[in-house]
N, C-alpha and C positions, 0 to 999 in steps of 0.2 A: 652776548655777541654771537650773531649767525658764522659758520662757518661753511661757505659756498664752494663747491667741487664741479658746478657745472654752469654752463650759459643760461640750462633752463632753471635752474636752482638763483641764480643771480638776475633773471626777469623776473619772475614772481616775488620774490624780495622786492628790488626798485617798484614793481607796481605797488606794491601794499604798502609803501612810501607815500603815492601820492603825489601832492600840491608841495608836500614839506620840502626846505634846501636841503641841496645835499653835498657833500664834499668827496672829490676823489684824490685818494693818495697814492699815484701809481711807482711799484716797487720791483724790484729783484730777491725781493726779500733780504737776509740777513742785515736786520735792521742795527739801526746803530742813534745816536743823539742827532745827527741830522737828519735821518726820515723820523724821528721822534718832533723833532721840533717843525716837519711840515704835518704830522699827525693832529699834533697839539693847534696848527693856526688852521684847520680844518674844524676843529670837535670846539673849538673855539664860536666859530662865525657860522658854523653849518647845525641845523638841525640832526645833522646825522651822518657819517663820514662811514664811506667804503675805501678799504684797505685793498689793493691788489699785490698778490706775492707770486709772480710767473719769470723766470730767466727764460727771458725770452730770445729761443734760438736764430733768428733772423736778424738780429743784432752784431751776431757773433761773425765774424771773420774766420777763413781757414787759420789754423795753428792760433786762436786764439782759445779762452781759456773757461769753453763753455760746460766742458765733464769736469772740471774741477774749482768750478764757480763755488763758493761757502753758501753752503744753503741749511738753513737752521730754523726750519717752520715752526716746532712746538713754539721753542724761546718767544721767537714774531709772535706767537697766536698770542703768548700771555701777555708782551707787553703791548700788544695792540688792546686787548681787552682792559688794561688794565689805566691805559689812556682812552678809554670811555669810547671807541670802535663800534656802530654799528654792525659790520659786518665786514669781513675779510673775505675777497676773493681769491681762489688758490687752484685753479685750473691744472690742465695737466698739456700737453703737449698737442694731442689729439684734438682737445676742448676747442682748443685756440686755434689750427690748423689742421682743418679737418680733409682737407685736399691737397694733395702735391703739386698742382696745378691752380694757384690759388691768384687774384688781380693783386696786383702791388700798387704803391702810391713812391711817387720818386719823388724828392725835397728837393728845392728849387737851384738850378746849376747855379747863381752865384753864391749860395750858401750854404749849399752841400756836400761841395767838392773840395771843400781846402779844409787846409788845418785837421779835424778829427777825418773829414772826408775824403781828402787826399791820403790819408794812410790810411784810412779802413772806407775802401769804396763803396760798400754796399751795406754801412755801419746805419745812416739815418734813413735810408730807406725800410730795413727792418724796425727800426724805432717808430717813425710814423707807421708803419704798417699797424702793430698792436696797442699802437696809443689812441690811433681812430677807431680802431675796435674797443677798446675799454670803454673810450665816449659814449659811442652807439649803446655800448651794452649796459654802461651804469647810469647812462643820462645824466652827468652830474653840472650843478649851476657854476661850480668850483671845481678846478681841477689846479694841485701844487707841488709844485717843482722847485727845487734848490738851486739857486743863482750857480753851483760850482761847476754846473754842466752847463754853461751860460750856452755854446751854439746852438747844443739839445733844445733846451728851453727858448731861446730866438725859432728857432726852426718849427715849433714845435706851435708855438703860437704863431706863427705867419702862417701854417695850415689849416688854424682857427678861425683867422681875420678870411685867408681866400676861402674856404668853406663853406663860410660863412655858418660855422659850428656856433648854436647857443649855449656857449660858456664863458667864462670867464676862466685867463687862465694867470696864476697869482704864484707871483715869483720870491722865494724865502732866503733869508742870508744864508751866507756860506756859516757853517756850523764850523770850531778848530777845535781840537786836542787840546792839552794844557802844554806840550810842544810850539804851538800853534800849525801842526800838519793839518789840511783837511780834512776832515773825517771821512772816509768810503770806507767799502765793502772789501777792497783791494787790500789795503792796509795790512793785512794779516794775512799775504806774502813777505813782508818784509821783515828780514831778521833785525836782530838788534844794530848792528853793523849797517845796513842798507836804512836802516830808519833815519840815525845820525846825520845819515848820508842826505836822505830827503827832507832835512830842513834846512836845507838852502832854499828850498821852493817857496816857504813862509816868511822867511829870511827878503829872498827877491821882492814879495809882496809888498811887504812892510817898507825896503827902504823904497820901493817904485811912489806908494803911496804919500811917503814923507818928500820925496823931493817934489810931489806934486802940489802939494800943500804947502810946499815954499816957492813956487811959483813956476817949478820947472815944467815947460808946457812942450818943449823941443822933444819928437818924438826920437831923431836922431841919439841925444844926451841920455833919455829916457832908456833907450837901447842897449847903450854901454852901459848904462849902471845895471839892467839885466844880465846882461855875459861877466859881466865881474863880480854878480853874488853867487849863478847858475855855476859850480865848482864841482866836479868829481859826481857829477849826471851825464845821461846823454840827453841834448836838448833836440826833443823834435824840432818845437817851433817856441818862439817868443816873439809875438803877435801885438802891435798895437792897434785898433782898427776903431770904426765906428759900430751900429746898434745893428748895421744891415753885415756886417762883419767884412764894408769896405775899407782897405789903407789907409790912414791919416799921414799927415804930416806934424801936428798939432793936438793935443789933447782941446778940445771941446767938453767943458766940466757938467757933469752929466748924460753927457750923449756918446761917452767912449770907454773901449773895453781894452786890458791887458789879459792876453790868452795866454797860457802855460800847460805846456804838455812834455814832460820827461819820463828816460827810464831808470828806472833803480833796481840795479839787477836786472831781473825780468821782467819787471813790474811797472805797468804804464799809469803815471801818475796825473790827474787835471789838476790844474788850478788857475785863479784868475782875479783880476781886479776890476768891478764896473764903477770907471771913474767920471 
């Protein structure tokens, strides 16, 4: 497995790829079972799978929590290697942002600004910003993404389709705990006590799920049973919407999403249902 520190170190790599598929699996690093299992459906289906491990600062909001983000590179390097990794990207700040003065790409106001984007306004702008960049730079036919950052990935592919970017961009289930909490990076903020706390989140999931599957389609009904599992959190949003992340009234089986975003403690939790 190549281990790449720079843009021109990760061109010459993709060139001497060629014609072969390739996979990219764009990260924060401090990996866990769920960038393992979008690793695994990369090294799967791709000739050859590029790992990127960059916390990337344009993401980050003021007072949010980008000096003390967990960053654990050696760990990543081995168990990427060790799930068969062509090569791990692992830039440096400079690599990726070599001007202070640099063109931005903004996500599109009906699907930028709410929910994750109403409370961190300039959160998916830095996201597309170094996701278009990874593209450019790994050229990959596959690029995958975990359904638990469902607007992420909505947003992230509509900049694919209007781009008209050739890839493909391949959406992986949510990964859980034996809890059932989602698995991230965050996680380990949370003490024992605040853990407890956040399986209501999983809790909410599961009974939103079951009443939907006995036929409850009333997004209203669907709502209350949200607020009465959501207990001892602070609930940003509980969000029923459609694939464009417009308002329903109705669940549509397939074509709609429940959004969840709380805090526990200090600690800003996703989670969500694509029903």
């Amino acid at each position: 497995m190549r281990v790449l520190e720079t843009i021109e170190e990760l061109r010459t790599f993709r060139e001497s790829l060629g014609a072969q598929s390739v996979g990219l699996v764009p990260t924060m690093g401090a990996l866990h079972k769920g960038h393992l299992s979008l690793i695994g459906e990369s090294t799967h289906h791709n000739a050859h799978t590029i790992v990127s491990i960059f916390v990337n600062p344009t993401q980050f909001g003021q007072n949010e929590d980008l000096s003390t983000y967990p960053r654990t590179l050696e760990q990543d390097l081995a168990l990427c290697e060790n799930l068969g990794v062509s090569a791990v990207f692992a830039p440096n700040v400079a690599q990726m942002y070599p001007s202070d003065d640099e063109i931005t790409i903004l996500p599109p106001k009906m699907m930028g600004y709410v929910l994750e984007g109403f409370d961190r306004p300039t959160h998916f702008a830095g996201v597309l910003q170094v996701v278009l960049k990874l593209f450019m730079l790994a050229q990959p036919h596959r690029a995958y993404f975990g359904k638990k950052d469902a607007q992420q990935v909505l947003i992230v592919r509509k900049m694919v389709e209007d781009l008209h970017l050739p890839l493909e961009i391949v959406v992986c289930p949510i990964v859980r705990d034996d809890d059932g909490l989602a698995l991230s990076s965050r996680n380990v903020y949370l003490s024992p006590q605040e853990r407890e706390s956040a399986l209501c989140i999983p809790r909410t999931i599961y009974a939103i799920e079951s009443a939907i599957a006995k036929g409850v389609y009333e997004v209203s009904a669907l709502e209350h049973l949200a607020r009465e599992n959501l207990t001892g959190v602070h609930i940003f949003y509980a969000y029923f919407c459609d694939r464009a992340l417009a308002p329903i009234t109705h669940i549509r089986q397939n074509e709609s999403l429940f959004l969840l975003a709380v805090r526990v403690g200090r600690t800003r939790l996703l989670d969500n249902l694509w029903c």
